[in-house]
C-alpha positions in Angstrom: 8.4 -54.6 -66.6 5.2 -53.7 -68.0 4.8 -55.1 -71.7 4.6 -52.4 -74.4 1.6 -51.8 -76.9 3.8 -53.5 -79.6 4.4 -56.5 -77.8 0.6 -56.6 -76.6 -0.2 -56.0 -80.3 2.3 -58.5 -81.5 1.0 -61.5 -78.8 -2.8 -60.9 -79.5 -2.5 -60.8 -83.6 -0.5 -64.1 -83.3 -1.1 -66.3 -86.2 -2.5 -69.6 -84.8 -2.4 -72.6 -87.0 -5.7 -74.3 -87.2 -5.4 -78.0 -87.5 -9.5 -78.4 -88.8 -10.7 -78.0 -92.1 -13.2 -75.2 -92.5 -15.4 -74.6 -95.6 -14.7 -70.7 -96.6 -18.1 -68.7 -96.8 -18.6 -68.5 -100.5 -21.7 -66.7 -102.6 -24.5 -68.4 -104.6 -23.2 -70.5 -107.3 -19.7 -71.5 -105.1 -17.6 -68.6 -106.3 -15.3 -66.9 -103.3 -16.4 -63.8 -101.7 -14.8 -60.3 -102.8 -13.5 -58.3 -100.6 -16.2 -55.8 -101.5 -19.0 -58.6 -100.4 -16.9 -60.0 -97.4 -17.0 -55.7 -96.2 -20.8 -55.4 -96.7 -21.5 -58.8 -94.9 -19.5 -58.1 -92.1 -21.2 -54.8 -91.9 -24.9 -56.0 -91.9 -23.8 -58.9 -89.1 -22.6 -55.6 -87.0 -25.9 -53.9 -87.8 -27.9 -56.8 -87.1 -26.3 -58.2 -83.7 -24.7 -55.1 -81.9 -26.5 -52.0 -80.4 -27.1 -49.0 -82.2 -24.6 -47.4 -79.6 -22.1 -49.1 -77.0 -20.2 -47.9 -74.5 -16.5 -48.9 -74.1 -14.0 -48.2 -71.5 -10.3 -48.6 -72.1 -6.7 -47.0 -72.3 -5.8 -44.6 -74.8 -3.5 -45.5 -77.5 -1.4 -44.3 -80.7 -3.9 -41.2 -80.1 -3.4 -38.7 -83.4 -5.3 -35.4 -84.2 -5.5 -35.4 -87.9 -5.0 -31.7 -88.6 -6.5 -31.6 -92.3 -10.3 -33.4 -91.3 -10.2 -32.5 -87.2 -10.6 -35.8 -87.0 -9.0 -37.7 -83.9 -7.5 -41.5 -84.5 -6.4 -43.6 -81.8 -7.1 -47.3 -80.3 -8.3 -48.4 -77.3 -7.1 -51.2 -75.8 -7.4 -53.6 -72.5 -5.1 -56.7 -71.5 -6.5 -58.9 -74.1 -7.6 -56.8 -77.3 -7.4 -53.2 -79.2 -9.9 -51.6 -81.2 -9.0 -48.5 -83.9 -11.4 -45.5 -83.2 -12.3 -42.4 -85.3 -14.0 -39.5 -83.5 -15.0 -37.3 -86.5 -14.5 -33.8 -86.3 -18.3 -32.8 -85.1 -17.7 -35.0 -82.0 -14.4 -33.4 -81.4 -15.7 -29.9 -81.4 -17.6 -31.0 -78.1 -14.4 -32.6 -76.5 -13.1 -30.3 -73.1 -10.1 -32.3 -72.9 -7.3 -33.5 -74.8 -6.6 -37.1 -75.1 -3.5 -38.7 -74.5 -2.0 -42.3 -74.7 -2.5 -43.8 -71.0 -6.0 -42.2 -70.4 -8.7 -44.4 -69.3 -11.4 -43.8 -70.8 -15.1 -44.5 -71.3 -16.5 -43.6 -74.7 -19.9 -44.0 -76.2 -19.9 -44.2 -80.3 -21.2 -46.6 -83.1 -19.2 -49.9 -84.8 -19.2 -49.6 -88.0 -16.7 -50.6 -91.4 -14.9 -48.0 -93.2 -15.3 -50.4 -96.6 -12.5 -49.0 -98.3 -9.9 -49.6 -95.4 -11.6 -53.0 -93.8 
């Protein structure tokens, strides 16, 4: 039997004890990072190491159409790793199909952080 998104989900956002010790990133003068910081560094390292735009193939997943924005939601996934996606509602306009969980598909978009959700 084929495993299910929630099991693939489940098995690839295991936790896995680390028996090392690792020195947390911290800011100038030793303090811990906030959240707000962690969000804006991660953001520049995407900016800085990743192309402006990628293309990705992979199977449609929890696909939603958010009625109030337009906007679409959904994740793609393979056998190792998912992704969330946003297609904002400009992009959508210009869709000639409608998605649906199982699809595969190629897209072409931008990675970026939504700060206020991570």
């Amino acid at each position: 039997m084929a495993e299910g998104f929630f099991e693939f989900r489940q098995r690839i956002t295991r936790r896995v004890e680390v028996t090392a010790s690792v020195e947390p990133a911290r800011v100038a003068g030793g303090k811990p990072l906030t959240v707000s910081q962690l969000t804006r560094q991660i953001d520049r390292a995407l900016k800085e190491k990743l192309p402006a735009t990628v293309h990705l193939r992979g199977e449609v997943s929890n696909f939603s159409e958010h009625r109030a924005s337009g906007h679409f939601y959904f994740t793609m996934k393979d056998a190792d790793a998912c992704i969330d996606c946003v297609m904002f509602k400009s992009d959508v306009a210009r869709v000639k199909f409608e998605p649906k969980d199982g699809m595969d598909l190629l897209c072409t978009g931008s990675i970026k952080v939504y700060a206020q959700r991570g």
